[in-house]
C-alpha positions in Angstrom: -56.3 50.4 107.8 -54.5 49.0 110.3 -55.3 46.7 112.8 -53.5 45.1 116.2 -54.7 42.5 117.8 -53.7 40.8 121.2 -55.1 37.6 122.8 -56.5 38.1 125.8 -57.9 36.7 129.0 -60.4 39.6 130.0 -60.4 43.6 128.5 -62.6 45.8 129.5 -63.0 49.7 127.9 -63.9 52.6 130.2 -65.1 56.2 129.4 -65.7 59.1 132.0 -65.2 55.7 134.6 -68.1 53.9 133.0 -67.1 50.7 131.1 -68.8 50.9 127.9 -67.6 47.5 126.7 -66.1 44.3 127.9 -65.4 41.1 126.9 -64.0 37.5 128.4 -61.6 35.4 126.6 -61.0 36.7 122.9 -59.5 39.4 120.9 -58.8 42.8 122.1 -58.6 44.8 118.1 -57.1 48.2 118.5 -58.5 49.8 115.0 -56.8 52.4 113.3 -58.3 53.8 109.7 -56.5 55.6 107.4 -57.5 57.9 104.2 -57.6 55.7 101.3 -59.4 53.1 103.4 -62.2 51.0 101.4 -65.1 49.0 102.6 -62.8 46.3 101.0 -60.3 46.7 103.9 -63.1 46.5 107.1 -64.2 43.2 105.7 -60.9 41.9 105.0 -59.6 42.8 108.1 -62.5 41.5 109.7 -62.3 38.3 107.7 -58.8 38.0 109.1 -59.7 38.6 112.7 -62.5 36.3 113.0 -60.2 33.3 111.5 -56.6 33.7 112.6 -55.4 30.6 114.2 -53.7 32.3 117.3 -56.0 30.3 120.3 -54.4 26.7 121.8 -55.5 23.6 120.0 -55.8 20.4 122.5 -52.2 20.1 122.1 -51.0 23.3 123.4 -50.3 24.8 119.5 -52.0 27.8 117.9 -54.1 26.0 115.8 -57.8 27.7 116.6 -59.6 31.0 115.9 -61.8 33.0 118.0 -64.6 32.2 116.1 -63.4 28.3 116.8 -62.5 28.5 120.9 -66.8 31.1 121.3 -64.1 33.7 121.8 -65.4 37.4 122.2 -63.9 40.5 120.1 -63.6 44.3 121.8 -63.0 46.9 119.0 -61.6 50.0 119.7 -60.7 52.8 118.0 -57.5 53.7 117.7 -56.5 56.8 115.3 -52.7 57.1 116.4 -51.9 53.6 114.8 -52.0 55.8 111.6 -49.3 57.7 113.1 -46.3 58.6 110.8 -43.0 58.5 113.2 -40.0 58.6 110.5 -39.4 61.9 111.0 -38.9 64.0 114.0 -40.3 63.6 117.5 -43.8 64.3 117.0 -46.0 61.7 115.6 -47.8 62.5 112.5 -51.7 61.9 111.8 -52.5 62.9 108.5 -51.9 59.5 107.4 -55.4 59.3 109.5 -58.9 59.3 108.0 -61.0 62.4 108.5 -63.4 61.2 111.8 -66.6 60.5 109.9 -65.4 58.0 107.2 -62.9 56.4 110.0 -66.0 55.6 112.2 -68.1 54.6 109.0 -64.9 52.3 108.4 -64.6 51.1 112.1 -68.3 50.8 112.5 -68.1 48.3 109.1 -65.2 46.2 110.8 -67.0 46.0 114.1 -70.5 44.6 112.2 -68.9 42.2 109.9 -67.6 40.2 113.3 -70.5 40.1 114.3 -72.2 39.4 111.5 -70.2 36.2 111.7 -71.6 35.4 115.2 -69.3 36.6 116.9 -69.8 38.8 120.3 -68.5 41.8 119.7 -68.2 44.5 122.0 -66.6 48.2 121.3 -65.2 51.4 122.7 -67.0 54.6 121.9 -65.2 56.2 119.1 -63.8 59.7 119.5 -63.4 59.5 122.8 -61.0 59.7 125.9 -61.1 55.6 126.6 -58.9 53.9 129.6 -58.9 50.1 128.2 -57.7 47.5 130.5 -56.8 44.1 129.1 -54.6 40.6 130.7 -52.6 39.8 127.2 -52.9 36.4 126.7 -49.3 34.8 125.9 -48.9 37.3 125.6 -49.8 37.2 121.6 -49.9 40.2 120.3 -50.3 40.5 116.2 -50.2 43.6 114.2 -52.2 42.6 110.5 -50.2 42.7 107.7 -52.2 45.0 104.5 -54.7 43.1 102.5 -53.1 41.7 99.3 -55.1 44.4 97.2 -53.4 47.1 98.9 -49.9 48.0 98.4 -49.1 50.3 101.3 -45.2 50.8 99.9 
């Protein structure tokens, strides 16, 4: 699994024009799941969204999470960050998990943050999505693996 995340201001995800989800300040999580991926993984990775210290303390420092700052959290889908790119020109996705166990994966990830409290909103996976978003920063953090998972 892996997962991006970017600070943001506002984001806002559109499909056929119609914005299916949006959020304020928070985390815009691009979501990408790859075969092999566990339960284990989602709630890690959701674990690791909800806490990471990447928000302004009082003093100007990144010292706060979303779930500290009432931040909001958009998930979307995103298969091609299981994209292979070593060799070639043309990315690779069989590093990507077969549609029904990726959404299964993405849908776990998405109700863990909010089972924390958090507002989540989401894309609509599988599908054509224009997503706006005002980095914040900008910070923009790729996740490293859970510690259980050697990725090598």
């Amino acid at each position: 699994m892996k997962v991006l995340l970017q600070r943001v201001t506002r984001a806002a995800v559109r499909v056929d024009g119609a914005t299916v989800g949006e959020i304020g300040c928070g985390i815009l999580a691009l979501v990408g799941v790859e075969s092999g991926d566990a339960d284990k993984d989602a709630d890690y990775f959701a674990e690791k969204t909800a806490q990471l210290r990447i928000f302004r303390d009082d003093e100007g420092r990144m010292n706060r999470s979303v779930e500290e700052v009432g931040g909001e959290v958009l998930v979307v889908s995103q298969f091609t960050l299981a994209a292979a790119t070593r060799r070639g020109r043309r990315p690779s996705y069989s590093r990507a998990a077969a549609p029904e166990e990726a959404n299964r994966l993405y849908e776990r990830y998405r109700d863990q943050l909010a089972a924390r409290g958090l507002r989540v909103a989401c894309g609509t996976f599988q599908a054509m999505m224009e997503v706006d978003s005002i980095n914040d920063g900008p910070v923009t953090i790729l996740l490293d693996p859970p510690p259980f998972r050697d990725k090598s």
